[in-house]
Backbone of each chain as ProteinMPNN parsed JSONL, in Angstrom:
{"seq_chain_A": "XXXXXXXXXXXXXXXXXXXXXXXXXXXXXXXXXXXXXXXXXXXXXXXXXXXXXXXXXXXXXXXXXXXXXXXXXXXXXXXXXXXXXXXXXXXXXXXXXXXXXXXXXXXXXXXXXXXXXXXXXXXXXXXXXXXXXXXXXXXXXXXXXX", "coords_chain_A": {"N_chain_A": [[1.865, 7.736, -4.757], [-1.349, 7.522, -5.679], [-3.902, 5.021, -4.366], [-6.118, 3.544, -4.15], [-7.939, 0.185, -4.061], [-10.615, -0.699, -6.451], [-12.707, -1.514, -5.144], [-12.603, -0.323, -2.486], [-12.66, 1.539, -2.88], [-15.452, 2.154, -3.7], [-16.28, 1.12, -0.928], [-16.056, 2.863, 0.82], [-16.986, 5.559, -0.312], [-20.159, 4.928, -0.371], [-21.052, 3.907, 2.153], [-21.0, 6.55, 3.329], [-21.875, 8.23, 2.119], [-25.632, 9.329, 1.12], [-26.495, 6.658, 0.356], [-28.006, 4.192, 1.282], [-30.658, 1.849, 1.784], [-32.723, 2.671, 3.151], [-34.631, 5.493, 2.029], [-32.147, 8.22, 2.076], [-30.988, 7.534, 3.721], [-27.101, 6.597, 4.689], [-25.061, 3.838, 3.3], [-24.29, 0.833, 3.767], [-21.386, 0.072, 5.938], [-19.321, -2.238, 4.688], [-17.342, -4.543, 6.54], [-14.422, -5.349, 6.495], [-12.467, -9.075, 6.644], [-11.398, -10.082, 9.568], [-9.459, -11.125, 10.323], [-5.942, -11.071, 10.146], [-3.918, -8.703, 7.922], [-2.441, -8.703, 4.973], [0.179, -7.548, 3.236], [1.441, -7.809, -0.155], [2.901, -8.703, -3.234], [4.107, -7.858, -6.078], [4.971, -8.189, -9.802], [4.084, -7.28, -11.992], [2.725, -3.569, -12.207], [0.214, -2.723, -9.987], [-3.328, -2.003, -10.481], [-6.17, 0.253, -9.743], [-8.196, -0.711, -10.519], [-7.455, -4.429, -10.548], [-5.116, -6.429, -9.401], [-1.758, -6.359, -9.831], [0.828, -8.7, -11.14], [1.267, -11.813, -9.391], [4.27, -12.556, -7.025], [5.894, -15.596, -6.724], [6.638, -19.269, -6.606], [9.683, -20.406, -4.289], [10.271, -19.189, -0.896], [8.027, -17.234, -1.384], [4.944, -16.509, -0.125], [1.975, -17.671, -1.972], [-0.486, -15.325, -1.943], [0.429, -13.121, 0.474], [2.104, -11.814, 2.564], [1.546, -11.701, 5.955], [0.727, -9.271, 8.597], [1.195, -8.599, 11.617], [1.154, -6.732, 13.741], [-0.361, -4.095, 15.163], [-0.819, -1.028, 13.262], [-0.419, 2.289, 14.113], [-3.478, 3.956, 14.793], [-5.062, 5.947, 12.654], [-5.762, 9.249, 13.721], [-7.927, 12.272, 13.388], [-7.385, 12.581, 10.933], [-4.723, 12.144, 10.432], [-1.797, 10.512, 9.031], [-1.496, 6.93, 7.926], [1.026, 4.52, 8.71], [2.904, 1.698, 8.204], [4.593, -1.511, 7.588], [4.271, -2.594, 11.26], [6.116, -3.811, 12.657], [8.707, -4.481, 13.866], [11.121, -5.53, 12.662], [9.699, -5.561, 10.069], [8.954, -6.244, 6.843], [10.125, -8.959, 5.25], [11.286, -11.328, 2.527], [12.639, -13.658, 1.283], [14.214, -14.959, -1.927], [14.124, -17.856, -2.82], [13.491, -19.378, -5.52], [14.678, -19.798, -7.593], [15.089, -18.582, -9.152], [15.47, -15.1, -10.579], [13.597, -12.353, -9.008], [11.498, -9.613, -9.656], [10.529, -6.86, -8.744], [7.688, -4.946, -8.117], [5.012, -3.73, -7.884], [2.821, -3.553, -4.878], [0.277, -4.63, -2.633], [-2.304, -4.258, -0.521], [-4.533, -6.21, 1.387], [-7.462, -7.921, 2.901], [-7.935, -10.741, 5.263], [-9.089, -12.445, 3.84], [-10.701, -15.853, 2.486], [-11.307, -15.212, -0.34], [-9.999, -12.683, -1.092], [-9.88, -9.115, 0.184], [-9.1, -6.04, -1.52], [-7.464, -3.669, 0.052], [-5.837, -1.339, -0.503], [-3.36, -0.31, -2.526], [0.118, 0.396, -4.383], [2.971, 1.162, -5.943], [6.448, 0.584, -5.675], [9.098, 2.803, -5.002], [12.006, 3.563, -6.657], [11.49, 0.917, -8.433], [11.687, -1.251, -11.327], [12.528, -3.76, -8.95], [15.013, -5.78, -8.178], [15.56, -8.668, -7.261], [17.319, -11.134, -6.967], [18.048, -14.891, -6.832], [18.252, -16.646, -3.677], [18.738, -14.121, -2.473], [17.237, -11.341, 0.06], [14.491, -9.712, 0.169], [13.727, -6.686, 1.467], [11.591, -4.677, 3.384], [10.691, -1.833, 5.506], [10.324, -1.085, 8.914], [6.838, 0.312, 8.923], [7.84, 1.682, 6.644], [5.757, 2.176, 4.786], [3.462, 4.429, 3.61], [0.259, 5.17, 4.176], [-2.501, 7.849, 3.178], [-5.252, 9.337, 3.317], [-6.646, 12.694, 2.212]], "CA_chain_A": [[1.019, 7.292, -5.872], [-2.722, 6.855, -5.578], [-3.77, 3.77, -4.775], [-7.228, 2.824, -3.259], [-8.855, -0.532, -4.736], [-12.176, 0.037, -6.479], [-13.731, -2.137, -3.65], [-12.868, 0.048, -1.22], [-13.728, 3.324, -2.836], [-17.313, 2.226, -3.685], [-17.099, 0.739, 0.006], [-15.898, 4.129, 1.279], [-18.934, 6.497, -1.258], [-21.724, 4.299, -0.124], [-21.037, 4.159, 3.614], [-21.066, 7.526, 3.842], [-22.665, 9.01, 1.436], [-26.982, 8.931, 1.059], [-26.911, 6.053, -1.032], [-28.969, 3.154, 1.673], [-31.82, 1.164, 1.174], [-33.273, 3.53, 3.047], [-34.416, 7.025, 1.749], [-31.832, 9.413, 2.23], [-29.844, 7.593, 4.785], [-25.989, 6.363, 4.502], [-25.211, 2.844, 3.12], [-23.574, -0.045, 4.513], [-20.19, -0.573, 5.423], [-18.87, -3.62, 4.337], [-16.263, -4.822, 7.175], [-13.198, -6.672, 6.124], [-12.179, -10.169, 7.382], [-11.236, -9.933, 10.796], [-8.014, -11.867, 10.373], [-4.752, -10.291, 10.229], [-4.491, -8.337, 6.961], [-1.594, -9.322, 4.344], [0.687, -7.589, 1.863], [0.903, -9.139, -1.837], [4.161, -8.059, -4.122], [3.805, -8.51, -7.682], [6.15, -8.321, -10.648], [3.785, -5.371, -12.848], [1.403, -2.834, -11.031], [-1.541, -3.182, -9.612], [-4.217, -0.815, -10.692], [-7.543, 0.629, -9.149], [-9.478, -2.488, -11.181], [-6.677, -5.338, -10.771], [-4.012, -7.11, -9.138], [-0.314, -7.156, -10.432], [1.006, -10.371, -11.485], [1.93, -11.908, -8.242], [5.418, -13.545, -7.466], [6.223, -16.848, -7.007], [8.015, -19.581, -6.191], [9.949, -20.727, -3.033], [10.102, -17.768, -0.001], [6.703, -16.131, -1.321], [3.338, -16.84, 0.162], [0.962, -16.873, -2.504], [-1.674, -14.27, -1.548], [1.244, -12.205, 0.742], [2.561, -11.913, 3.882], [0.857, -11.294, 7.485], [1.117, -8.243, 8.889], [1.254, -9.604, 12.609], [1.306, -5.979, 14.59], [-0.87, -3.603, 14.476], [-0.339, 0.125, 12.836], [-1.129, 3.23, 14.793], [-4.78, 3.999, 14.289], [-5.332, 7.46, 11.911], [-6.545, 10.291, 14.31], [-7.831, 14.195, 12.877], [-7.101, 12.475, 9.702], [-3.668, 11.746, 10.136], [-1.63, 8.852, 7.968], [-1.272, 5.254, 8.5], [1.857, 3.515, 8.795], [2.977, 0.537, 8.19], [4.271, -2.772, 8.546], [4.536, -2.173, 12.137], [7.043, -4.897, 13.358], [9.903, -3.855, 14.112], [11.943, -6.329, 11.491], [9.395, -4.898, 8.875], [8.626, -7.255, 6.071], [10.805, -9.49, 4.488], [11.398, -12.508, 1.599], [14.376, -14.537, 0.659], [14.329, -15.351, -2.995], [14.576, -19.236, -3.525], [13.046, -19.519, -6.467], [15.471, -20.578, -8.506], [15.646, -17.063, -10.698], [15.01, -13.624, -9.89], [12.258, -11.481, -8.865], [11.102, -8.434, -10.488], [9.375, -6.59, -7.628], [7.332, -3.526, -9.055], [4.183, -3.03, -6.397], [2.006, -4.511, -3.489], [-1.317, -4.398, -2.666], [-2.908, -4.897, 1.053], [-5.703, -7.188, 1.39], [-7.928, -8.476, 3.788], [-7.628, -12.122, 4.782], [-10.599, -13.829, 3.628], [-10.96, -16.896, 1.184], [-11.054, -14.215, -1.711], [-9.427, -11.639, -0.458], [-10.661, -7.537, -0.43], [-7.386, -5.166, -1.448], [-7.861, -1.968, 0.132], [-4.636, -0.166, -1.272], [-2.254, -0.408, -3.881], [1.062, 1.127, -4.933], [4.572, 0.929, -6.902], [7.885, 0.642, -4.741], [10.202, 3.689, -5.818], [12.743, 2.675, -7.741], [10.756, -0.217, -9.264], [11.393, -2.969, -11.379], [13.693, -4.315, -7.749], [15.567, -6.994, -8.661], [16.046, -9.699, -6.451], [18.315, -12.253, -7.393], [18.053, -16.254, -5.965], [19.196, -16.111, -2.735], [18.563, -12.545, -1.932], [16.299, -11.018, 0.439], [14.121, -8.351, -0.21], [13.133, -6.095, 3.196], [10.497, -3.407, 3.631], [11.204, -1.473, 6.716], [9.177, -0.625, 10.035], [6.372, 1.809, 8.697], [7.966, 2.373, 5.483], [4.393, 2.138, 4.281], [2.732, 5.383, 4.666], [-1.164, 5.635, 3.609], [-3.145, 8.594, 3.43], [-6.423, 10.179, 2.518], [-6.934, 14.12, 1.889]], "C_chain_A": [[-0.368, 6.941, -5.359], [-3.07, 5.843, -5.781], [-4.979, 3.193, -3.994], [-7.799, 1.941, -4.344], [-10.412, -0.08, -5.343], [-12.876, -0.157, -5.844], [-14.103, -1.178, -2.678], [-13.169, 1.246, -1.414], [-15.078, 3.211, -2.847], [-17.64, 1.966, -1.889], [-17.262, 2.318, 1.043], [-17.23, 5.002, 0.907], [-20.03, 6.073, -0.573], [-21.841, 4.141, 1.332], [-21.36, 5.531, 4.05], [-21.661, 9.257, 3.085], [-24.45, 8.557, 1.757], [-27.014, 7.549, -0.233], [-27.615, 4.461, -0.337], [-30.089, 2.887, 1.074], [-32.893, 2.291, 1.337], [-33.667, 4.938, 2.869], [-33.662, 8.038, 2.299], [-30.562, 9.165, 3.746], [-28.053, 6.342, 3.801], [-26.439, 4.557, 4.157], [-24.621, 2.152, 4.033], [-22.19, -0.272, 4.059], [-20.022, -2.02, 5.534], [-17.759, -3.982, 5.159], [-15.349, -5.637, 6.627], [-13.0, -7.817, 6.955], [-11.225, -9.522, 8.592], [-9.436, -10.363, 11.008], [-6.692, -10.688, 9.824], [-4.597, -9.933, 7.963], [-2.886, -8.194, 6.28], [-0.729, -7.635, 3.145], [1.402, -8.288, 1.013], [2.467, -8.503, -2.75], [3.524, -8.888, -5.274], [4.658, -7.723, -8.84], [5.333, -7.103, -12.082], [2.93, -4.793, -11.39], [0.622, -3.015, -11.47], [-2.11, -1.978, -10.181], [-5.66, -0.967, -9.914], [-8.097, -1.19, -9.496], [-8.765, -3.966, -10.37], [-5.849, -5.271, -10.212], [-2.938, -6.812, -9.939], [-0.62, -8.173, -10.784], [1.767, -10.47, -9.975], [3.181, -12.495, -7.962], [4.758, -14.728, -6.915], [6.805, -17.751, -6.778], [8.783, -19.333, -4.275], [10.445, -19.364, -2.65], [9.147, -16.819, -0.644], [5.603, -17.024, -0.571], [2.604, -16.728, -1.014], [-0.588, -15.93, -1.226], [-0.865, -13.357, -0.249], [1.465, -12.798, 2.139], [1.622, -11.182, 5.155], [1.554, -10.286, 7.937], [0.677, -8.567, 10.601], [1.386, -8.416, 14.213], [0.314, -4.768, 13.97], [-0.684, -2.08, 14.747], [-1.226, 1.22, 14.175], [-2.047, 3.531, 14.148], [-4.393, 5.525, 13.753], [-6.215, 8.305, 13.023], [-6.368, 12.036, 13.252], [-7.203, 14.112, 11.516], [-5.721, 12.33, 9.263], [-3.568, 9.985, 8.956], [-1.447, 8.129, 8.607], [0.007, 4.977, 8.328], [2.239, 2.485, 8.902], [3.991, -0.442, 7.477], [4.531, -2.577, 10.117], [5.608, -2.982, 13.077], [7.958, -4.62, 12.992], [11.278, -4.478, 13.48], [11.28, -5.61, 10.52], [9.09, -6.267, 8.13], [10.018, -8.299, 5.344], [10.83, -11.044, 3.801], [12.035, -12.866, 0.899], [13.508, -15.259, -0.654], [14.549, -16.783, -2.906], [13.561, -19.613, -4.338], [13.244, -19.998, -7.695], [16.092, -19.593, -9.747], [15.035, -15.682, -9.944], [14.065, -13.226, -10.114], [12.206, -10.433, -9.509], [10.009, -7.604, -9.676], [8.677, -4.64, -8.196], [6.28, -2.711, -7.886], [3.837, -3.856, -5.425], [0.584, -3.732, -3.355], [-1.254, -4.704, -0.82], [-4.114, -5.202, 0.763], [-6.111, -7.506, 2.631], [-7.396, -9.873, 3.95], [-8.389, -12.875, 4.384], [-10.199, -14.531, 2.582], [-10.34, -15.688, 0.296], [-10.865, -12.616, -1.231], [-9.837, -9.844, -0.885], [-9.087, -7.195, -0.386], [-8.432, -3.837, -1.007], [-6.94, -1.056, -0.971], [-3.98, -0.899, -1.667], [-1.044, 0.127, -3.872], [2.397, 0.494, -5.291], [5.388, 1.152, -5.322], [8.727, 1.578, -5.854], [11.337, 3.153, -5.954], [12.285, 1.353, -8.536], [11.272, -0.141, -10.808], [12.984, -2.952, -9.692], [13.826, -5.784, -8.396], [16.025, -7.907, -7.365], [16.797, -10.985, -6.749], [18.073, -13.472, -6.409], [18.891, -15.964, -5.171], [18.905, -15.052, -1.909], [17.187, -12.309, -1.261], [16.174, -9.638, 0.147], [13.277, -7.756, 1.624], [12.43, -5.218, 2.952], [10.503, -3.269, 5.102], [10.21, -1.018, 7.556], [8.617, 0.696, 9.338], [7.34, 2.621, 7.464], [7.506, 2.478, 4.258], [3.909, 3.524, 4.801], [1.115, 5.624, 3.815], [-1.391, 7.134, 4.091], [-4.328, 8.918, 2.823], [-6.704, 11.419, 2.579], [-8.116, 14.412, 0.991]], "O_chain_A": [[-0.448, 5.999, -4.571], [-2.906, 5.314, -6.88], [-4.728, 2.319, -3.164], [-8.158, 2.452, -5.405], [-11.18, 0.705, -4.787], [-13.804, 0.624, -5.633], [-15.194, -1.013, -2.133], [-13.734, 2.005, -0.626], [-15.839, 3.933, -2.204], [-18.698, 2.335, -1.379], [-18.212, 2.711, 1.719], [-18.238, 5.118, 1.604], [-20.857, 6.899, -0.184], [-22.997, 4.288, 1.73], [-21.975, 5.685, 5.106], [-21.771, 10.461, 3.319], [-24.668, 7.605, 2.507], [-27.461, 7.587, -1.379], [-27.797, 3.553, -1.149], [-30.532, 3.457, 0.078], [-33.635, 2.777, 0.484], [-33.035, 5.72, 3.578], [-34.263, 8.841, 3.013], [-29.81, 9.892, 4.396], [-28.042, 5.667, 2.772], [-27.494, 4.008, 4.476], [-24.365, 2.679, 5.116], [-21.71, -0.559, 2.962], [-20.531, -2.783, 6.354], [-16.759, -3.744, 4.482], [-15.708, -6.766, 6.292], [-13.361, -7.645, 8.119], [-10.454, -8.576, 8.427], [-8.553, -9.888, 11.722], [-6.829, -9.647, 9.181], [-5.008, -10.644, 7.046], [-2.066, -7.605, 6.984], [-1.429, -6.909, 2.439], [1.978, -9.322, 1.351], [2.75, -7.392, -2.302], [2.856, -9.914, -5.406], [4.957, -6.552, -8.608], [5.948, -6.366, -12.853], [2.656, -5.217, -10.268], [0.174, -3.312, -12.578], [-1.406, -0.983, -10.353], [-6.161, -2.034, -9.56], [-8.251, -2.263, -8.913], [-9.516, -4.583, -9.615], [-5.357, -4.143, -10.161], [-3.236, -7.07, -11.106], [-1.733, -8.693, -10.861], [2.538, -9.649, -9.477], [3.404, -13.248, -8.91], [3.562, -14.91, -6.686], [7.974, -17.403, -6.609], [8.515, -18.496, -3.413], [10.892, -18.529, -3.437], [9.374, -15.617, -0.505], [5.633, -18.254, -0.588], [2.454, -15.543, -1.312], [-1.212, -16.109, -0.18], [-1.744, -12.641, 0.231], [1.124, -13.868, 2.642], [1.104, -10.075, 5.012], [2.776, -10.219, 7.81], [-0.525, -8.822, 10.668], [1.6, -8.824, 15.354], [0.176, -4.496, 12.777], [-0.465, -1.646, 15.879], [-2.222, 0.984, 14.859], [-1.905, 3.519, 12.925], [-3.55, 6.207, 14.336], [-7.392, 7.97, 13.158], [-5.427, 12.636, 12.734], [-6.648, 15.051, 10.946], [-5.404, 12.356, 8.073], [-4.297, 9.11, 8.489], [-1.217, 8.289, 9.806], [0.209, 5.431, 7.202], [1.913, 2.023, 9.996], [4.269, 0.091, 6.403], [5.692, -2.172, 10.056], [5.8, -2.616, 14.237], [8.204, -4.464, 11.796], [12.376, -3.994, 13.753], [12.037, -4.875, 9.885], [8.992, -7.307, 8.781], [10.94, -7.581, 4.956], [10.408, -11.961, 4.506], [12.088, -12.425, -0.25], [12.473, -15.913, -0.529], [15.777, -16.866, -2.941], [12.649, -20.244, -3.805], [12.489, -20.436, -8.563], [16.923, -19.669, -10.652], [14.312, -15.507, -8.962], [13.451, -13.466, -11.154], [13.246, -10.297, -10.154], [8.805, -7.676, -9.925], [9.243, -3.588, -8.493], [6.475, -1.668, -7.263], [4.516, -4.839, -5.13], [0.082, -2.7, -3.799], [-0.367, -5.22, -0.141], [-4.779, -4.559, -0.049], [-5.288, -7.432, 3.543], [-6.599, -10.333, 3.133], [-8.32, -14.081, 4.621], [-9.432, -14.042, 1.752], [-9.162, -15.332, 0.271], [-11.671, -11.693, -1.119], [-10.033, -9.446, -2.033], [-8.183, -7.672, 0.3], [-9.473, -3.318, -1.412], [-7.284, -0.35, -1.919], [-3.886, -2.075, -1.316], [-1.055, 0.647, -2.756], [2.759, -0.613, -4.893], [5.018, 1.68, -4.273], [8.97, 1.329, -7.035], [11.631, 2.174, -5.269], [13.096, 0.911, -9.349], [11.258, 0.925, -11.423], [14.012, -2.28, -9.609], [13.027, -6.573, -8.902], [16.935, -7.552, -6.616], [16.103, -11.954, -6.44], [17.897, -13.195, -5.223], [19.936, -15.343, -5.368], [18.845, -15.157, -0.684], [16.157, -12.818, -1.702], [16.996, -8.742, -0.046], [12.598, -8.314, 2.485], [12.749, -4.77, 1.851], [10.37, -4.218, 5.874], [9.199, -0.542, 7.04], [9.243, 1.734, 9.128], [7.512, 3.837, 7.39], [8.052, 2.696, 3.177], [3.891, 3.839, 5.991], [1.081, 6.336, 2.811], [-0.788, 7.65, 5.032], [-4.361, 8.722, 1.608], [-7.475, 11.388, 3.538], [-8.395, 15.574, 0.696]]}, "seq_chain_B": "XXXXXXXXXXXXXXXXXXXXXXXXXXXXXXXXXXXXXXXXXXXXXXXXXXXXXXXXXXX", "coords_chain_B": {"N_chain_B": [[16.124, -20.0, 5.302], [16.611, -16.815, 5.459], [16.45, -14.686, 8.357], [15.955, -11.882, 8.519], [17.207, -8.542, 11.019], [16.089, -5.206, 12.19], [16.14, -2.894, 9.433], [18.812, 0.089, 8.626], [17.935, 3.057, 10.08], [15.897, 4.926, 8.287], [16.11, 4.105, 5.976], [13.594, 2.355, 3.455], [13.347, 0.28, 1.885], [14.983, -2.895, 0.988], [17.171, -4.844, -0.424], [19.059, -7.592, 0.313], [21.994, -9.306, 0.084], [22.978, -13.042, 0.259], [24.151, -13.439, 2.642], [23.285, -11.254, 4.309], [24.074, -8.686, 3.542], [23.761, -5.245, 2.524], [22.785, -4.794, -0.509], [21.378, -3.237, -2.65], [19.343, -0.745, -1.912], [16.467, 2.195, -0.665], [15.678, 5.722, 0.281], [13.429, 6.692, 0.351], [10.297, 7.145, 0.757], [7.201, 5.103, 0.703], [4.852, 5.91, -0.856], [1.616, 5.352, -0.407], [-0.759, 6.905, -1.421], [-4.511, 8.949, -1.87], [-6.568, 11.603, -3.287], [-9.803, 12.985, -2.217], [-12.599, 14.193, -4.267], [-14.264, 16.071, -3.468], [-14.216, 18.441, -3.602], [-13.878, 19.753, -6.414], [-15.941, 18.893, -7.796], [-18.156, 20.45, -7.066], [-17.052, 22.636, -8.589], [-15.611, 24.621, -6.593], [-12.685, 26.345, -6.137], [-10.012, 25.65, -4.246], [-7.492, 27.061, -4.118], [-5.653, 29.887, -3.714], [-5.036, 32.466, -5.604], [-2.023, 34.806, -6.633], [-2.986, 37.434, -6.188], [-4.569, 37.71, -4.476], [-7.893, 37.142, -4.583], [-10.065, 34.353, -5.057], [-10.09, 32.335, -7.805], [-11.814, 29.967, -10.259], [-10.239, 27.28, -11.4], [-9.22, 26.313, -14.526], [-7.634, 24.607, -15.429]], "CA_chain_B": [[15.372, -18.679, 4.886], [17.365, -16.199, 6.725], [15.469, -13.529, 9.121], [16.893, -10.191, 9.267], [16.362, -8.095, 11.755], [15.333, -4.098, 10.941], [17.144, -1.875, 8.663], [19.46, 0.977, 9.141], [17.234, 4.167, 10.124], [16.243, 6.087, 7.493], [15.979, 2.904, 4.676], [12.252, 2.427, 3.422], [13.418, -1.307, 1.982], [16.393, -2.735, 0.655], [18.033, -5.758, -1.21], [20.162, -8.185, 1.007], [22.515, -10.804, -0.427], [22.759, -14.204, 1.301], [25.077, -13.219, 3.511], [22.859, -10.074, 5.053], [24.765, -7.683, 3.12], [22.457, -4.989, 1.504], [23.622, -4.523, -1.918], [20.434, -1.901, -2.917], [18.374, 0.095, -1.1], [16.352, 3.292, -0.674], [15.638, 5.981, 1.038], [12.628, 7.372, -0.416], [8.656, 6.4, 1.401], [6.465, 4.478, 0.12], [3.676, 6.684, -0.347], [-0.558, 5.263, -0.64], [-2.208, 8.057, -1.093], [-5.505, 9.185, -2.179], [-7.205, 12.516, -2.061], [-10.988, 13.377, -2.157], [-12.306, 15.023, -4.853], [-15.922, 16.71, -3.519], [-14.024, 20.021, -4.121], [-13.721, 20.123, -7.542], [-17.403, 18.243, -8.338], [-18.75, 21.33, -6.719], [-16.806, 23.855, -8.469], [-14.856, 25.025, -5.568], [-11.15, 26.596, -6.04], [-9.232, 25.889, -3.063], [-6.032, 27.665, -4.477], [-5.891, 31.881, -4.178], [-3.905, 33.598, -6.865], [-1.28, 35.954, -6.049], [-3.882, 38.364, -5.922], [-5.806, 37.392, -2.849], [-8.337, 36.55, -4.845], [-10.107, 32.743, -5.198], [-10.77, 32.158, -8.548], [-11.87, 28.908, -10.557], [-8.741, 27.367, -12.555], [-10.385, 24.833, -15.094], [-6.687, 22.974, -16.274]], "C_chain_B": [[15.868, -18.286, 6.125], [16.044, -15.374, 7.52], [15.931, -12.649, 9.838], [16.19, -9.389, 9.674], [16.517, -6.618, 11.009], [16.356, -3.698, 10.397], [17.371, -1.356, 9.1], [18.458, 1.746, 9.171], [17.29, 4.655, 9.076], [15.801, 5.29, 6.113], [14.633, 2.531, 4.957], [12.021, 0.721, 2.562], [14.533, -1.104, 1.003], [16.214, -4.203, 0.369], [19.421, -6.451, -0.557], [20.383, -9.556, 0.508], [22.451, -11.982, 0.61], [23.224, -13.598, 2.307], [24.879, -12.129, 4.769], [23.11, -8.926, 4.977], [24.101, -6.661, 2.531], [23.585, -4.341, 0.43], [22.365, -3.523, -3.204], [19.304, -1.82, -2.003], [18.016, 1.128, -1.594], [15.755, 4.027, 0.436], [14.114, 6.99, 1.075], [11.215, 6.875, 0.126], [7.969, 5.92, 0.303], [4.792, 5.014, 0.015], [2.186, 5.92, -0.877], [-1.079, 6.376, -0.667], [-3.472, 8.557, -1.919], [-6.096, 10.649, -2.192], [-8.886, 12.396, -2.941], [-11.3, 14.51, -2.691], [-13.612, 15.919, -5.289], [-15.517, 18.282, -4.136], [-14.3, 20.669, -5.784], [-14.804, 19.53, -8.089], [-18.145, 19.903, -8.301], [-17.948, 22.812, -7.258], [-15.953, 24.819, -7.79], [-13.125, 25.466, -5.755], [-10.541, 26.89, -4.63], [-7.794, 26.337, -2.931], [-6.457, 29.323, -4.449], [-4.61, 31.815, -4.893], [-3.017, 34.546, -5.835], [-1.527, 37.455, -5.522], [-4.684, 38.323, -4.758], [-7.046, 36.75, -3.652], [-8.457, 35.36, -5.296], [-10.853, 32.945, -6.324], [-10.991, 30.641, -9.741], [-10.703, 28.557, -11.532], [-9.049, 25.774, -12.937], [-9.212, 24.183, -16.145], [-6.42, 21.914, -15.652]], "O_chain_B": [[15.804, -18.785, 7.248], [14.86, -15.521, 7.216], [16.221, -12.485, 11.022], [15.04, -9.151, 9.305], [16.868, -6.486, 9.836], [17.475, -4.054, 10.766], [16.854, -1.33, 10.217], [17.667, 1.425, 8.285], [18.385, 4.951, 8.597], [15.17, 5.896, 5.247], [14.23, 2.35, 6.106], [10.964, 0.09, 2.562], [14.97, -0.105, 0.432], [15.242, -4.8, 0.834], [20.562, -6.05, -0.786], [19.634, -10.531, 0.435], [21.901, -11.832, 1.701], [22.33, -13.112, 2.999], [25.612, -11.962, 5.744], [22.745, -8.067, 5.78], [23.544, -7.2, 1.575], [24.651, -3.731, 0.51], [22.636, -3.274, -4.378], [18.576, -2.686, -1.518], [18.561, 1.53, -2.622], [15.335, 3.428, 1.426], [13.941, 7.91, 1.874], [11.08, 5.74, -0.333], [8.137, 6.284, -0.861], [3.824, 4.596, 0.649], [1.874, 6.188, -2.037], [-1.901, 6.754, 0.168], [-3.129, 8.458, -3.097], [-6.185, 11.099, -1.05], [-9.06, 11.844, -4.027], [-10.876, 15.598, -2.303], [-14.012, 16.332, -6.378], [-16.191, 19.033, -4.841], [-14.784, 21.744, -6.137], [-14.667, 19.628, -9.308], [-18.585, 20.45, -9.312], [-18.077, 23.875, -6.652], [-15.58, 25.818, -8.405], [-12.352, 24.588, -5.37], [-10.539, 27.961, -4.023], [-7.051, 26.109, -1.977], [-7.397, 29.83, -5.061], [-3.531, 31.247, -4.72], [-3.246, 34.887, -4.675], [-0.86, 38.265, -4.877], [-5.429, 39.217, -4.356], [-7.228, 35.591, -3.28], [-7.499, 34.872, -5.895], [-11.951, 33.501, -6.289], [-9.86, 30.27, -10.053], [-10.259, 29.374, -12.338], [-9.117, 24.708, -12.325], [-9.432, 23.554, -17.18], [-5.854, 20.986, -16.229]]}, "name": "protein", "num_of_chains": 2, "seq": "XXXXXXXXXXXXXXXXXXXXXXXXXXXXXXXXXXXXXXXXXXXXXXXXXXXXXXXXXXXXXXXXXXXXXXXXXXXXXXXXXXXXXXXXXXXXXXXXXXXXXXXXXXXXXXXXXXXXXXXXXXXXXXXXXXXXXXXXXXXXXXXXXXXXXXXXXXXXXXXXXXXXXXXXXXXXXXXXXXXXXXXXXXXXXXXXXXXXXXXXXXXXX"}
């Protein structure tokens, strides 16, 4: 599913397109926070514009989880992979009621966080029941751009 | 808050009861993807017909 934030397409166009201050040369990229860079689960999908609704409730983070290893870099235009830790992601339900897990987003870490990418989890709505953990597996994230 | 370690090969995320049991999964990627779409601004058909020839296909 296509899923680049609008942030990061304008930041993508304007970096590398003619669109600088000055005549005729490339703009500026905009670097992301430096800090380790999060995914977000949320209970509808996210779209280009907007966030999901995020979960909630005991075993979430608001604003997501740390991604704490980092992915093989994209060469010759290859894809990204990801979470790269070798557990993968995971979040035990105590919440007191069940989850409704639909997409995720990745974000920078800053204060107000940049999302680069977006997308649905196949099979979505995931149900997580109190109690229950939900896992996302080594690199069973795969980005790309073409 | 338990902390399980990875999944079976092959599982792209999954649904584990207390107990560590997975009770749904799949097996299916999680695809991001994007593509770039200077080709078709400019006109450009990057598909040939059965014919050898490249010709513009405007659905």
């Amino acid at each position: 599913m296509a899923a680049i934030a609008n942030a990061t397409i304008s930041n993508i166009l304007n970096a590398t397109l003619p669109t600088g201050a000055s005549a005729g040369q490339p703009g500026t990229w905009t670097a992301l926070n430096a800090g380790q860079m999060k995914v977000r689960l949320n209970s509808t999908a996210s779209t280009a514009s907007a966030y999901g609704t995020e979960l909630s409730g005991t075993g979430y983070t608001a604003g997501g989880s740390s991604i704490t290893t980092s992915s093989t870099a994209s060469s010759s235009g290859s894809s990204v992979t990801l979470p790269a830790m070798a557990a993968g992601l995971s979040w035990t339900n105590g919440s007191g009621s069940s989850w409704s897990i639909v997409s995720l987003d990745l974000t920078d870490n800053a204060g107000t966080p940049v999302r680069s990418w977006f997308g649905n989890f196949n099979g979505q709505p995931i149900s997580v029941a109190n109690g229950n953990t939900f896992q996302v597996a080594q690199n069973a994230i795969t980005v790309s751009l073409t | 808050m338990t902390h399980p370690g990875p999944l079976p090969e092959g599982m792209t995320w999954a649904v584990l009861d207390s107990e560590g049991q997975i009770v749904r999964y799949s097996t299916e990627p999680i695809e991001l993807q994007m593509t770039a779409q200077l080709g078709d601004a400019l006109g450009l058909d990057t598909e040939v017909d059965g014919g050898g020839d490249s010709q513009r296909d405007d659905q």
